[in-house]
N, C-alpha and C positions, 0 to 999 in steps of 0.2 A: 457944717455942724456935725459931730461929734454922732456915732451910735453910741447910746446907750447898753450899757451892758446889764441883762439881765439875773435878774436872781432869786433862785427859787430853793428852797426846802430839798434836801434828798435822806430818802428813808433807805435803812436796810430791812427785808425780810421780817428780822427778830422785831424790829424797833417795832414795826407794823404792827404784829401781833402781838406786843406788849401795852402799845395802846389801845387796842382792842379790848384785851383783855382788861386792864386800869377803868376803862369806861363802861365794863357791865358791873357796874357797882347798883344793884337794886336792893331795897330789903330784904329782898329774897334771899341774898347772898351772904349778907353780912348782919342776918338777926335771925335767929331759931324758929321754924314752921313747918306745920303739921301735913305729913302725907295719909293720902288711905289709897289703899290699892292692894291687887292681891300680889301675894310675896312669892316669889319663886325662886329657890335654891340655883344659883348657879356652879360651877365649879366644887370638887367635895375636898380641895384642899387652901387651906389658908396664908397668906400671904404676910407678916409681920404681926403674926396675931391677927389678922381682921381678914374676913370674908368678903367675896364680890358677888351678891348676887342681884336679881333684879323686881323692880316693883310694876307690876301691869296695870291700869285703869281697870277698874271694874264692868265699865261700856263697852272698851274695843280694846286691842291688842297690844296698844304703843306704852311704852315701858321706858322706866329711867333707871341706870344704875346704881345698886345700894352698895355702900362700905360699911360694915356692921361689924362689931367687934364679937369675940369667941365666945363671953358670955353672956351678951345680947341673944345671940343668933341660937344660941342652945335652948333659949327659951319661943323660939317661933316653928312653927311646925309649914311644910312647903303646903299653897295652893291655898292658903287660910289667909282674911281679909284682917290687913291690922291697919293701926295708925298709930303713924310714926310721928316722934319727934325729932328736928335735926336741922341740918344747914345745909348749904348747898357748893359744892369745892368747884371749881373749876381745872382742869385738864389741858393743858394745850401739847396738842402733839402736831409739830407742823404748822401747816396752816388751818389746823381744824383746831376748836374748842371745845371737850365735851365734856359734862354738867352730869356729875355724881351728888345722890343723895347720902351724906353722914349721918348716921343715926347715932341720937344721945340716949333716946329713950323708946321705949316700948309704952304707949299711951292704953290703947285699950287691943283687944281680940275680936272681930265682931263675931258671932253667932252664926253659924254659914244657914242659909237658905237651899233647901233644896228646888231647883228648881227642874221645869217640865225636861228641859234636856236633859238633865242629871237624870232623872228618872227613867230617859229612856237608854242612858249610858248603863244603869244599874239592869234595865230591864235585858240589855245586850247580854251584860255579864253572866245576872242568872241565866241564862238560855245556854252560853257557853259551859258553864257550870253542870245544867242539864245534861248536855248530850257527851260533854265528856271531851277531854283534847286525846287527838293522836300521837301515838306514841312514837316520837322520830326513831329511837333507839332498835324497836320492834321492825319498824319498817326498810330500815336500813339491815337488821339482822335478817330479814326474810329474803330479801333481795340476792345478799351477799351467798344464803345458801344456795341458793339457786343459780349464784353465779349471772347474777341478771343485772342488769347495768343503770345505776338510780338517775334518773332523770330530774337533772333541778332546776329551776326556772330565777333566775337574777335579776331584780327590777333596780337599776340606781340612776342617780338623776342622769339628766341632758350632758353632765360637764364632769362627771364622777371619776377621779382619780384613784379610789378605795378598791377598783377591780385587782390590784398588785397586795393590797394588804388581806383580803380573802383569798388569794393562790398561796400568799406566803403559808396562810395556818394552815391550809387544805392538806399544804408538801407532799409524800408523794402519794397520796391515798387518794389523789385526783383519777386515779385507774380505776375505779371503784364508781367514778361518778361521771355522766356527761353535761356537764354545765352549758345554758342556754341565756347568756345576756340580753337583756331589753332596758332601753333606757327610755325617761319620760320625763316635763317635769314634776320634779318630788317635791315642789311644795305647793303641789295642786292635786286636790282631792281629785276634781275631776278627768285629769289625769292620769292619775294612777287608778281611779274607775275604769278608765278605759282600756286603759294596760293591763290591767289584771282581767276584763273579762276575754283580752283577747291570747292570754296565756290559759284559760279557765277549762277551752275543748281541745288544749293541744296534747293533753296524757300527759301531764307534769305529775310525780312523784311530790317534787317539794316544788313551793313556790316561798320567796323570802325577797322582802323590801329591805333591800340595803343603802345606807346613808352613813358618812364619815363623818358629820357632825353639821353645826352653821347654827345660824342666829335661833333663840328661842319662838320667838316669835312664830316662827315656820313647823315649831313642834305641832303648833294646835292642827296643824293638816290632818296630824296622824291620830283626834278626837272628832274627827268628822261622823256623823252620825250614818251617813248613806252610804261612805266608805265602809265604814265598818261592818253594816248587814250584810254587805257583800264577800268582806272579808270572810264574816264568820259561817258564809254557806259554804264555802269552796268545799270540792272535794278534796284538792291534796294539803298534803301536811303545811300548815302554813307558820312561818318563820319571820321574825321580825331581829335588825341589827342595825339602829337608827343613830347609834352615835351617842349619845347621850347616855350617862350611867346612871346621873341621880335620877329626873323625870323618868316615870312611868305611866305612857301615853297610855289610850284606850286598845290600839292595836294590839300594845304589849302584853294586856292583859287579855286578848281574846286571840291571841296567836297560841298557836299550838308549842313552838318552843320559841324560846326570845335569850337574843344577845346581846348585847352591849354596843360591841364594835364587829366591822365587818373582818380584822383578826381574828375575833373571838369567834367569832360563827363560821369558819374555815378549820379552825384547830379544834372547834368542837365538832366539826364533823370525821375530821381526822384523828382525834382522841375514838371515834366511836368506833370507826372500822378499825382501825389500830385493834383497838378491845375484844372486837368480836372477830378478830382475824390470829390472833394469840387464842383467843378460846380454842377457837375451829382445828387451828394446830395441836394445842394442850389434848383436847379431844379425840382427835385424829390418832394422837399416837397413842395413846390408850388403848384406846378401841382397835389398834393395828397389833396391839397386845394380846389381846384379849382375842383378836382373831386367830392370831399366830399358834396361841395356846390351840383352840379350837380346832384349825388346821390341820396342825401337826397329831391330834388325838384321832381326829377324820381322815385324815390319810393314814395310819398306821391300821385302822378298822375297815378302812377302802382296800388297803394291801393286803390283808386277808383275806377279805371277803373277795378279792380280785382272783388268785392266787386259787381260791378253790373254784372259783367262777372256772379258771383257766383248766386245772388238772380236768374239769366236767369237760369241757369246750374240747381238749387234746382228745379224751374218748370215745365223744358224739363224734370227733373230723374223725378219725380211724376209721372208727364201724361204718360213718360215712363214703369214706374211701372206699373202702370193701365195697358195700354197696353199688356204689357210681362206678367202681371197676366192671361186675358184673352186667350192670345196665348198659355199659359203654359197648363190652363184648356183645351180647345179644343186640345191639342195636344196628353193630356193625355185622352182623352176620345177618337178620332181616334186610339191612336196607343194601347187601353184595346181594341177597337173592332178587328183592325188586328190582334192581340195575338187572342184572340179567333177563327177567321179564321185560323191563324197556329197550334192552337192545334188541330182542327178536323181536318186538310188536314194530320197532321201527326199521330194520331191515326188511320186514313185510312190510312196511308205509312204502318204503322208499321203492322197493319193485312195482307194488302198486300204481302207485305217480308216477312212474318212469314208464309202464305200459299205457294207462291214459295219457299222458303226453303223448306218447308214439301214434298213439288213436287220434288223437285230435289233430296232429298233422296231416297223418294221411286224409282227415275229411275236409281239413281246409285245403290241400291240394286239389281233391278230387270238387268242390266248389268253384275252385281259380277256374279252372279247366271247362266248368261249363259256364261260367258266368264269361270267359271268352267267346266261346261257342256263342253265347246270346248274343253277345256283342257283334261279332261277325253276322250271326243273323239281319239283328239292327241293322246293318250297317247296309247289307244289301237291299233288307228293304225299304231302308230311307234312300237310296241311287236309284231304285224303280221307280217308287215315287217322286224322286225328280224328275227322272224323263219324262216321267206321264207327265207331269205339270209343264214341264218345258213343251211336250209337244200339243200339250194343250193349247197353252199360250201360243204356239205359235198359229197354230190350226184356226185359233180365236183371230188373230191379227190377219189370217190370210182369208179369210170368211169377210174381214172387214174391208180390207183392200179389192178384194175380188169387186166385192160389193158398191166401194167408190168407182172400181174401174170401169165397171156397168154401167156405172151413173156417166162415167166421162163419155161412153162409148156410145149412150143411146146422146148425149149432149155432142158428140161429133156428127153423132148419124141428122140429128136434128142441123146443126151447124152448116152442115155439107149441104144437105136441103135446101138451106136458106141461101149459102151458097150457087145454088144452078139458081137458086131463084132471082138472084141478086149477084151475077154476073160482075157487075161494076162496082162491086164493094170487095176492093182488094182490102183492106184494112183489114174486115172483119174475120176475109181468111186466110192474111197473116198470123193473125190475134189468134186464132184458134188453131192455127198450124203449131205457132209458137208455145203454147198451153198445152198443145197434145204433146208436146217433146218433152215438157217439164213431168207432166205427170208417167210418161214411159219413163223417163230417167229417174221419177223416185221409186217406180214400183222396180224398175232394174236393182237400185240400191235394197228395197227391201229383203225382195226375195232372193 
């Protein structure tokens, strides 16, 4: 048996998306229906006669794109709640589909409601209104006198490629300034809450939230309320360049100076010193004029005044001269006579000392002489006193000997005794023969 060959449907890309699109056929698309939401100005140039801007929900953020023609749109004013009439186009770009509202008509205006935020957005403003914005212009001119180097603080998103179009406007007046980048994300209040308090104690000059543009949606970041109080305490000069020309956040309005594009807030800081660096020169040479004049009238009234200063000076040093001649003479003829006084007071020193020397010789001689003498005395009398001690000791030791030999002599005479008595006891007076020969032979030794 045979396979069967299969067979199935093949689509291209387009075909896909053209049936896609063929089958969002709803009412909605193909019969006139009424929007309300608030209207926001996109883009400030128009395309074929007709404007792109977009309509927000009045609840939350999400928005759909408007096509409004030139004489429509002139009659709608931005951030005001209307209700539209119109249809609905479809878009297909790729593989995406995206769903434009056409406006035929302008239905009603509604009546804007203030509400508790707005209130406290308006309450922001006056207060900013109150205390008054800093003047960037002032503070960059103060700086620049003083030759002191402006410290700016650059806040742009996570992913921000706008750092190359603020150097471009800066060009070279970047000498003038030391720029400090921090990036965060920028379309988070809380974020840039944080970023900015931790730029707030680091002595920034300028602080400035820079952004190149992106969806509207993300604008409302920069109407955050808690943002903002924080914004509007900072000490340094605060600067807003968020992308967007027609919107006018709340930042915008409570920043101290506000720009458009981060170009523009580069070239306007670089139009400033530019301005106030032509002054400074304009100035400069003026006043090196003005000096020059002064100068030259002050030194020509110096060279006078010098000039007699001088012919005085030449006839004080003379009579001076004179003077210190005469001091110099008597001074040298006083101190030839004191030289003379010290050479005879010191040829009498010197005979002096040369006689006492001679004195003290002859008494340390005549000292040598008997302190020999004593010596020699010493000396014989420490040899007498030996002998005496020597013949002490010996006279001591023969006193003692004598004294054993007694003892031996009366123990022979005793021995000998015993001896006759005891006839047959030859031992005893070998024993005692032999003992009396030891002790003659040591008294022989002794003595």
């Amino acid at each position: 048996m045979e396979d069967q060959e299969v067979s199935y449907p093949v689509y291209s890309p387009a075909s896909v998306i053209g049936i896609f699109s063929n089958a969002l056929k709803l009412n909605a698309t193909v019969n006139l229906i009424y929007l309300k939401g608030r209207y926001a100005f996109g883009g400030g140039k128009s395309y074929g006669n007709y404007y792109y801007d977009h309509l927000f929900s009045e609840s939350d953020h999400t928005s759909i794109g408007i096509r409004i023609s030139s004489l429509l749109r002139s009659k709608v004013s931005n951030n005001e709640v209307y209700t539209l009439r119109g249809f609905i186009e479809k878009n297909i770009k790729n593989s995406s589909i995206e769903l434009r509202f056409v406006v035929d008509e302008i239905i009603q205006q509604e009546e804007k409601s203030i509400s508790e935020e707005e209130l406290e957005r308006y309450g922001l403003i006056q207060k900013k209104l109150e205390t008054g914005s800093k003047d960037l212009e002032t503070l960059i001119r103060d700086k620049m006198l003083k030759d002191e180097t402006i410290r700016v603080a650059n806040i742009y998103g996570n992913n921000a490629i706008v750092q190359k179009d603020f150097s471009e406007g800066l060009d070279v007046s970047s000498k003038y300034f030391h720029i400090s980048e921090y990036t965060c994300n920028i379309t988070s209040s809380t974020a840039i809450i944080s970023k900015l308090k931790e730029v707030a104690d680091l002595n920034y000059d300028i602080v400035a939230l820079v952004r190149g543009g992106g969806d509207r949606q993300s604008m409302e970041t920069f109407n955050d309320l808690s943002l903002s109080e924080l914004f509007i305490a900072m000490q340094p000069i605060t600067v807003t360049a968020i992308g967007h020309t027609v919107d006018e956040t709340l930042l915008d309005k409570l920043a101290d100076k506000r720009f458009h594009l981060p170009h523009d807030y580069g070239a306007g800081l670089h139009a400033i010193a530019e301005k106030l660096s032509h002054e400074r020169s304009n100035s400069r040479a003026l006043l090196i004029d003005e000096v020059k004049k002064d100068v030259t009238k002050q030194f020509s009234e110096q060279v006078e005044t010098l000039e007699k200063q001088l012919k005085k000076k030449n006839e004080e040093f003379t009579e001076a001269q004179k003077t210190y001649k005469e001091q110099i003479e008597n001074h040298n003829k006083t101190f030839s006579d004191q030289l003379k006084i010290r050479n005879e007071e010191f040829q009498k020193l010197q005979l002096a000392s040369a006689k006492q020397l001679e004195d003290l010789q002859k008494n340390f001689q005549e000292q040598q002489k008997q302190r020999q003498a004593e010596m020699e005395s010493y000396k014989k009398e420490i040899a007498v006193l030996h002998e005496k001690n020597i013949q002490s000791a010996i006279n001591e030791k023969t006193a003692s000997l004598q004294a054993n030999l007694e003892i031996l002599r009366q123990d022979n005479i005793r021995l000998n005794q015993e001896a006759q008595n005891n006839k047959t006891n030859y031992v005893k007076i070998i024993t005692a023969f032999i003992l009396a020969l030891i002790i003659g032979f040591v008294l022989a030794k002794i003595l």
